[in-house]
ZADO-1210 file (C-alpha; in nm, 4 decimals, padded with zeros to 6 digits):
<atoms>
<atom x="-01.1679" y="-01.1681" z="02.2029" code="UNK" pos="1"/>
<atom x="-00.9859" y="-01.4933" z="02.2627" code="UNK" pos="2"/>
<atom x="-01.2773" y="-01.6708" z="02.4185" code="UNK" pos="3"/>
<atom x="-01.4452" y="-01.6194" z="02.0564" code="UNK" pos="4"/>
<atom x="-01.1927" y="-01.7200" z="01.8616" code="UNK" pos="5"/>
<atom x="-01.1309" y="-01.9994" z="02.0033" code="UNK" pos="6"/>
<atom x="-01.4620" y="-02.1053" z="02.0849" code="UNK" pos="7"/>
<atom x="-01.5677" y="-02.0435" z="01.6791" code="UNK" pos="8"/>
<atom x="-01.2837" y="-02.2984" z="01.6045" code="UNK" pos="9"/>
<atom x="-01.3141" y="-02.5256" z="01.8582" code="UNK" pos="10"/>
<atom x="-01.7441" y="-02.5253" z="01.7268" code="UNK" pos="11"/>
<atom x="-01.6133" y="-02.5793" z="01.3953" code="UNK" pos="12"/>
<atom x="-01.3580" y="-02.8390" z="01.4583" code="UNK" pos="13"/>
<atom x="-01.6770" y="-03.0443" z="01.7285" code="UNK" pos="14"/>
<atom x="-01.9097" y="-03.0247" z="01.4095" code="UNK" pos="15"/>
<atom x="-01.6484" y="-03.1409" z="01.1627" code="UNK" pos="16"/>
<atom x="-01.5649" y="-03.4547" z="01.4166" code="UNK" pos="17"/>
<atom x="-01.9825" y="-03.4993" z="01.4253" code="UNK" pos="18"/>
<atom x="-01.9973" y="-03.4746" z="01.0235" code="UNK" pos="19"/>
<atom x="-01.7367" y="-03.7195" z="00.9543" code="UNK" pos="20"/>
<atom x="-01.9079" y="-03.9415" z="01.2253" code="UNK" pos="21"/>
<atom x="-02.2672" y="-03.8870" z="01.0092" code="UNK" pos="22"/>
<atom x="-02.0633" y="-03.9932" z="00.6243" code="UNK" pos="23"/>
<atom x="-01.9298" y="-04.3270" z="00.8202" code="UNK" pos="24"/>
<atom x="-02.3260" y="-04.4101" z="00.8968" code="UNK" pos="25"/>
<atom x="-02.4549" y="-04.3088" z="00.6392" code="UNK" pos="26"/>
<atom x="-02.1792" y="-04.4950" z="00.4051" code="UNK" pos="27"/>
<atom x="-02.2530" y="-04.8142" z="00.6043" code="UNK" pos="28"/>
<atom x="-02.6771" y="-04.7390" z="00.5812" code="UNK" pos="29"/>
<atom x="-02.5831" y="-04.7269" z="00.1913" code="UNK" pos="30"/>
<atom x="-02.4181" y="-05.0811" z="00.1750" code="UNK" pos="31"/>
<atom x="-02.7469" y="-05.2083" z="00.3893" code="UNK" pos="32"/>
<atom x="-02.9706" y="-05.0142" z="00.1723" code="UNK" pos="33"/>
<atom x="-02.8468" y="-05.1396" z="-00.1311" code="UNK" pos="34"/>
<atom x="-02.8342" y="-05.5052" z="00.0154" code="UNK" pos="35"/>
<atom x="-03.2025" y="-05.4208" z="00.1039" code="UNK" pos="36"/>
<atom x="-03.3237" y="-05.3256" z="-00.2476" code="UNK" pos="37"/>
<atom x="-03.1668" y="-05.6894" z="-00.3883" code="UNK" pos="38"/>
<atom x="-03.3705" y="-05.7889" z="-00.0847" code="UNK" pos="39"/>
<atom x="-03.6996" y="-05.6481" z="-00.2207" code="UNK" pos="40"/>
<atom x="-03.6511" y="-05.7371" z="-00.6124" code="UNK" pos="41"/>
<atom x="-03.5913" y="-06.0500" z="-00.5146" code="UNK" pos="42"/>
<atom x="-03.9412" y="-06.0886" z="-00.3198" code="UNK" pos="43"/>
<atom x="-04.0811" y="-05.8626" z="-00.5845" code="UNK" pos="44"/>
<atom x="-04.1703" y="-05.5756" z="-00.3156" code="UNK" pos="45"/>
<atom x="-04.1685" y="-05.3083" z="-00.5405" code="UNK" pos="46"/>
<atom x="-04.2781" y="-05.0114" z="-00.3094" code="UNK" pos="47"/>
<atom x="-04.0117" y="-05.0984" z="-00.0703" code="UNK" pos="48"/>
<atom x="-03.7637" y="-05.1144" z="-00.3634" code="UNK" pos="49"/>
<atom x="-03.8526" y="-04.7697" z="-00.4679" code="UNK" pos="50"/>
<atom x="-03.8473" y="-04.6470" z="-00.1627" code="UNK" pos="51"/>
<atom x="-03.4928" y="-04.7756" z="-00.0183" code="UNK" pos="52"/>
<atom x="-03.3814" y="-04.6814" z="-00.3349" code="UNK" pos="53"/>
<atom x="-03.5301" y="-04.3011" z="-00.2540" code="UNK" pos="54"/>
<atom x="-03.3881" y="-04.3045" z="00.0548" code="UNK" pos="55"/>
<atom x="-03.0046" y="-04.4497" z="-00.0282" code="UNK" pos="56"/>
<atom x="-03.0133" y="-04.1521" z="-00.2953" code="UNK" pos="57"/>
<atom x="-03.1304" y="-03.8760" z="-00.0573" code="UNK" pos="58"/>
<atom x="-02.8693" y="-03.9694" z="00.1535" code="UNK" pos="59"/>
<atom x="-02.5978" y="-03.9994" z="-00.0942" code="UNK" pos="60"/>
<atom x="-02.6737" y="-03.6297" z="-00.2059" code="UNK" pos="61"/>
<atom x="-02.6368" y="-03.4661" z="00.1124" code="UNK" pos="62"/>
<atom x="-02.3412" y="-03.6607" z="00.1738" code="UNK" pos="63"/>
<atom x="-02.1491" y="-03.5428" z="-00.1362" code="UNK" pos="64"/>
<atom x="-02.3348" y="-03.1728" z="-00.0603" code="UNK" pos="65"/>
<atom x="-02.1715" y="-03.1621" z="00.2998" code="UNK" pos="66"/>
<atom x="-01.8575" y="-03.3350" z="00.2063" code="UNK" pos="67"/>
<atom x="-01.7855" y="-03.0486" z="-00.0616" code="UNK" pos="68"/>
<atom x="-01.8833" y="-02.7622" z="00.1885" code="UNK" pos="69"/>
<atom x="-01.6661" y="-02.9336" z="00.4201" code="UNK" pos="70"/>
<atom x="-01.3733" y="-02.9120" z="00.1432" code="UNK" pos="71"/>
<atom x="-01.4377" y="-02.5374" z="00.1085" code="UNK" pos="72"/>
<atom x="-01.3982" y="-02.4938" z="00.4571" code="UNK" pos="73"/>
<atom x="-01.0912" y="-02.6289" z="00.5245" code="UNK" pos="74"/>
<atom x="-00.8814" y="-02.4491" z="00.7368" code="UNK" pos="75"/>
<atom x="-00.5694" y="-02.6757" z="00.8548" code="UNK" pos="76"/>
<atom x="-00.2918" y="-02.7585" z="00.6722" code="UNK" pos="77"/>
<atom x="-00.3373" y="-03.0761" z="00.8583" code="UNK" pos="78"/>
<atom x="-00.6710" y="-03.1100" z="00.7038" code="UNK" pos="79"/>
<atom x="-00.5732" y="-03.0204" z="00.4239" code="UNK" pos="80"/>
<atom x="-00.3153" y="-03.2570" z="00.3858" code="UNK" pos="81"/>
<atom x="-00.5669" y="-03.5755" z="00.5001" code="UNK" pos="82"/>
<atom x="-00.7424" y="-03.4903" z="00.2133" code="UNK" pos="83"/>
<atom x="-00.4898" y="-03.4736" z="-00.0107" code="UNK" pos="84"/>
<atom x="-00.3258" y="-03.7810" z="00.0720" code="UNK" pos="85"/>
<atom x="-00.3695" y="-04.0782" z="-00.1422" code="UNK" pos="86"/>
<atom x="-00.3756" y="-04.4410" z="-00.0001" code="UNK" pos="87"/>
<atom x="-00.4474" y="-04.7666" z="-00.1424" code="UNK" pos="88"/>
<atom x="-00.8276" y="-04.8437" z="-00.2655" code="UNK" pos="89"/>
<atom x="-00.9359" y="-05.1479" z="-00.4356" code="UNK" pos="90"/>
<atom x="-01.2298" y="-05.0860" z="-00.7197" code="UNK" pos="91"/>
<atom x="-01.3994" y="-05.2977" z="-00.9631" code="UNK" pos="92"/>
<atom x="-01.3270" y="-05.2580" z="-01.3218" code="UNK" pos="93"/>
<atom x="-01.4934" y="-05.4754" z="-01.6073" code="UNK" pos="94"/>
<atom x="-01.2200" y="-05.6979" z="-01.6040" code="UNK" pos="95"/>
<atom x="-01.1594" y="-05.7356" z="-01.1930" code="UNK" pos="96"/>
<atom x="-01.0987" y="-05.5678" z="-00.8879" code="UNK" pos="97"/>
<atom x="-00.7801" y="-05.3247" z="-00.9231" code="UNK" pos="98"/>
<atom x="-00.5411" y="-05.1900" z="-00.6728" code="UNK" pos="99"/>
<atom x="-00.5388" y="-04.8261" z="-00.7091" code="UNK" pos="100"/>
<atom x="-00.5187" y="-04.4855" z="-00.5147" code="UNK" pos="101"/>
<atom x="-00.7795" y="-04.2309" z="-00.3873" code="UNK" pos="102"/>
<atom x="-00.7879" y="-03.9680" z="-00.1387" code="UNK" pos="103"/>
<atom x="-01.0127" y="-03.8650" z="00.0967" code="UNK" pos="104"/>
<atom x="-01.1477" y="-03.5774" z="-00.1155" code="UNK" pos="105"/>
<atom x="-01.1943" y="-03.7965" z="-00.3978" code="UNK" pos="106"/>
<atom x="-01.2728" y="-04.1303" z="-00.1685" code="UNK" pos="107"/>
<atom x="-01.5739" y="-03.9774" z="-00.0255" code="UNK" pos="108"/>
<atom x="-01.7121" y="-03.8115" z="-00.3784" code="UNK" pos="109"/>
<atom x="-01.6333" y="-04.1496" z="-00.5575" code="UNK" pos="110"/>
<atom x="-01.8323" y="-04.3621" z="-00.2773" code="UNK" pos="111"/>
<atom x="-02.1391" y="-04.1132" z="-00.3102" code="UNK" pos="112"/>
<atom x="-02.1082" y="-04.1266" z="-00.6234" code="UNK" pos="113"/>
<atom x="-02.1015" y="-04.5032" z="-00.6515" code="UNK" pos="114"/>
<atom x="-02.3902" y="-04.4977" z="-00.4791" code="UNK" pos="115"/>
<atom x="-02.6248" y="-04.3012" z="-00.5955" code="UNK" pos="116"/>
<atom x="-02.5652" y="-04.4409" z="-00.9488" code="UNK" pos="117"/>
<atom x="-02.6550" y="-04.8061" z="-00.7618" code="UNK" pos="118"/>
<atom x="-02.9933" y="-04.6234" z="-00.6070" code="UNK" pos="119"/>
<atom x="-03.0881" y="-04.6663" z="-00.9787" code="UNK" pos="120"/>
<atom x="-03.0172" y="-05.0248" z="-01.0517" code="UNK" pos="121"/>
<atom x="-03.2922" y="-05.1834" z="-01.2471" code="UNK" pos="122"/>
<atom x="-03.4804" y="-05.4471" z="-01.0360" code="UNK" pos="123"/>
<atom x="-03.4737" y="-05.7355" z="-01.2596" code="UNK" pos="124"/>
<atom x="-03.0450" y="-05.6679" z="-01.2807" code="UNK" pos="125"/>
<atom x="-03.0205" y="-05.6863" z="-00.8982" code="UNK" pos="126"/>
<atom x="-03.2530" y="-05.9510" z="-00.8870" code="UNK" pos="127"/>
<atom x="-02.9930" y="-06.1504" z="-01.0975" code="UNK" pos="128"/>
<atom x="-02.7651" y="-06.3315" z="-00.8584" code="UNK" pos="129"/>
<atom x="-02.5054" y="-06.3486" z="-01.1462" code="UNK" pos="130"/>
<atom x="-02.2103" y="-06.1015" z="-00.9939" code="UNK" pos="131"/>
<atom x="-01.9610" y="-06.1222" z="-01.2532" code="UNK" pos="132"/>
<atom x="-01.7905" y="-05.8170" z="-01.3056" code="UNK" pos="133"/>
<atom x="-01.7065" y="-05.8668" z="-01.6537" code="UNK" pos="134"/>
<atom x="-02.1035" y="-05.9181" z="-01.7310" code="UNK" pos="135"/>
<atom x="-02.2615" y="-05.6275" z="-01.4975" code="UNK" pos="136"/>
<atom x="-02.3693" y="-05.2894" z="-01.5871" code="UNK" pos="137"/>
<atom x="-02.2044" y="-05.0067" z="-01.4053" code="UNK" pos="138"/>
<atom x="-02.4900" y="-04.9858" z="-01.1633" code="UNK" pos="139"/>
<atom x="-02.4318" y="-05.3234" z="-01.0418" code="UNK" pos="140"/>
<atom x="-02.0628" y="-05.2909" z="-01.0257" code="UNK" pos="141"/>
<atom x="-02.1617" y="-04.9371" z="-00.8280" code="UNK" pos="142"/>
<atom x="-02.3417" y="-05.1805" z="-00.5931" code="UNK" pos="143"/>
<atom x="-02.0627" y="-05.4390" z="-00.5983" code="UNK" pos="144"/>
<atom x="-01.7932" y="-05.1550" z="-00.5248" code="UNK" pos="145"/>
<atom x="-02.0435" y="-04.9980" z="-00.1780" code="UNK" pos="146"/>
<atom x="-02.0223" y="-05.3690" z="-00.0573" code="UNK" pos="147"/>
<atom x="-01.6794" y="-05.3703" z="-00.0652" code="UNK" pos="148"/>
<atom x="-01.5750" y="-05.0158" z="-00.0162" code="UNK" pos="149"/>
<atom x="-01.7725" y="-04.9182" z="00.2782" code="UNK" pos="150"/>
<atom x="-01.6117" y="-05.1882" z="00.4965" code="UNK" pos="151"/>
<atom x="-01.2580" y="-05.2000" z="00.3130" code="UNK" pos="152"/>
<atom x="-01.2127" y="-04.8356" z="00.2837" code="UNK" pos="153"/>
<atom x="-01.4774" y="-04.5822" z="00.4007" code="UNK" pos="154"/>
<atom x="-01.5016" y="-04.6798" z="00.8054" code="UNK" pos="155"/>
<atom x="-01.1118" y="-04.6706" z="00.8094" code="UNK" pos="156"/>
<atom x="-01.1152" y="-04.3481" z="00.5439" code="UNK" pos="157"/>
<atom x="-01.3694" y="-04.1846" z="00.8064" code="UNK" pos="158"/>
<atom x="-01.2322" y="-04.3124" z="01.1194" code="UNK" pos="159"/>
<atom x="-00.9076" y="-04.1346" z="01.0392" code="UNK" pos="160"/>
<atom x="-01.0497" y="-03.8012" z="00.9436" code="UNK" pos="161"/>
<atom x="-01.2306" y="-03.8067" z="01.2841" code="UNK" pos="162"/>
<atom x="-00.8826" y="-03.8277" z="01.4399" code="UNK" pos="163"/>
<atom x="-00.7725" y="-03.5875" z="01.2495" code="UNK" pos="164"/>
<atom x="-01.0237" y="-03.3640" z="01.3684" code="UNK" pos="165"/>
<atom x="-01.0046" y="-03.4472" z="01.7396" code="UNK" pos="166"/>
<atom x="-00.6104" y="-03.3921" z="01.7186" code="UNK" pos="167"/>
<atom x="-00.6933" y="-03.0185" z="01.6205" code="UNK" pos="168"/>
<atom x="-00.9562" y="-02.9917" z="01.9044" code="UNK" pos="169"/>
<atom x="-00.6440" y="-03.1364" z="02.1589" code="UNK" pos="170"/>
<atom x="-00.4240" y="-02.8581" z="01.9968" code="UNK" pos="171"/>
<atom x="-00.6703" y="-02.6393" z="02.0548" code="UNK" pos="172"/>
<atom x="-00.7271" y="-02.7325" z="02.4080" code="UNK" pos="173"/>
<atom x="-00.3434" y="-02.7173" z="02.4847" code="UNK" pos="174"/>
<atom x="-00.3087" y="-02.3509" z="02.3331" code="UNK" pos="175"/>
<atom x="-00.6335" y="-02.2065" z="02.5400" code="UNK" pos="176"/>
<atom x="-00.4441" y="-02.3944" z="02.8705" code="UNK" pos="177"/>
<atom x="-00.1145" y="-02.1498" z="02.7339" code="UNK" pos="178"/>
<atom x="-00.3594" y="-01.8277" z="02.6616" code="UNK" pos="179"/>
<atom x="-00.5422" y="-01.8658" z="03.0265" code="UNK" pos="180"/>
<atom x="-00.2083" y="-01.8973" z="03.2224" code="UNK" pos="181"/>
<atom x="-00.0561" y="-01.5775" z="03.0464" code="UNK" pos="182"/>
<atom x="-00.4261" y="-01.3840" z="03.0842" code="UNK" pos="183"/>
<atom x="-00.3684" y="-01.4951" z="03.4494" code="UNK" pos="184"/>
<atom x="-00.0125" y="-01.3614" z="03.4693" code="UNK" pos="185"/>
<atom x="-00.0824" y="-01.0628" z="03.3165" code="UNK" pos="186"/>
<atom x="-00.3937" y="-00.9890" z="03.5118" code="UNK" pos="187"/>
<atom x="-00.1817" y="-01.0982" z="03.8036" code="UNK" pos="188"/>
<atom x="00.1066" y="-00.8212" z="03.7369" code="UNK" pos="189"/>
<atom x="-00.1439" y="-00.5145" z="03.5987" code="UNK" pos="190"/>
<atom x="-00.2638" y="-00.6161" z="03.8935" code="UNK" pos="191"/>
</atoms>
């Protein structure tokens, strides 16, 4: 019975670790996908355009899909707790960046968020080198705010939820040491 409990959580807590591994890439694929599509509207490649843009929002959706399963499967309080801590975030408002504070829960939404809204940037507003925040839409301050956020805030955002994880998958590994040395000592005195 012990050998499946603890080998359900210890699964769970090695796919969570591999998860939050996959939203870092994919948050840093984002910022290169988006610097691709300015790429392509500015060589007039329209097909690639479409298609990076495709692809960035394909992405974007699974990560929000996984990162809400993963919220409805929470079960540490020291889980929990990551995600409902806030910490400093910087994010671009119409009249300049602003300090401000997120959580993981809502970091990770926001950024996919972000992102898929920049997936649909008009190419003739990305292909405008002008990045003034107080003159760009909301899908070029979307793009603006992946550029920054992904390096500024998502790889340490993810980074720490990975430790998070692997701390519960030590714990883990220290309490099935204690359950195997009392299974021994009690097979060793039935015995």
């Amino acid at each position: 019975m012990d050998l499946v409990l603890f080998s359900e959580e210890a699964t769970e807590n090695l796919r969570l670790i591999d998860v939050s591994g996959l939203f870092r890439a994919l948050s840093v694929n984002s910022a290169f996908w988006l610097r691709s599509l300015m790429m392509a509207a500015h060589a007039g490649n329209f097909g690639d355009f479409a298609s990076v843009s495709l692809k960035n929002e394909k992405a974007m959706q699974m990560l929000m899909k996984d990162h809400a399963a993963n919220f409805k499967l929470i079960n540490s309080g020291d889980v929990r707790a990551f995600y409902h801590t806030d910490r400093a975030v910087y994010v671009p408002t119409v009249v300049g960046w602003r300090p401000g504070v997120m959580n993981y829960w809502n970091f990770g939404t926001e950024l996919g968020r972000m992102s898929r809204l920049a997936s649909a940037i008009p190419v003739a507003e990305i292909a405008d080198n002008d990045f003034t925040l107080l003159k760009t839409s909301e899908e070029k301050r979307s793009v603006m705010y992946v550029q920054e956020a992904v390096f500024r805030e998502a790889i340490p955002f993810f980074s720490d939820m990975v430790r998070v994880y692997e701390s519960k998958v030590e714990q883990f590994g220290a309490t099935a040491s204690t359950v195997t040395v009392i299974d021994a000592i009690v097979n060793a005195l039935l015995n």
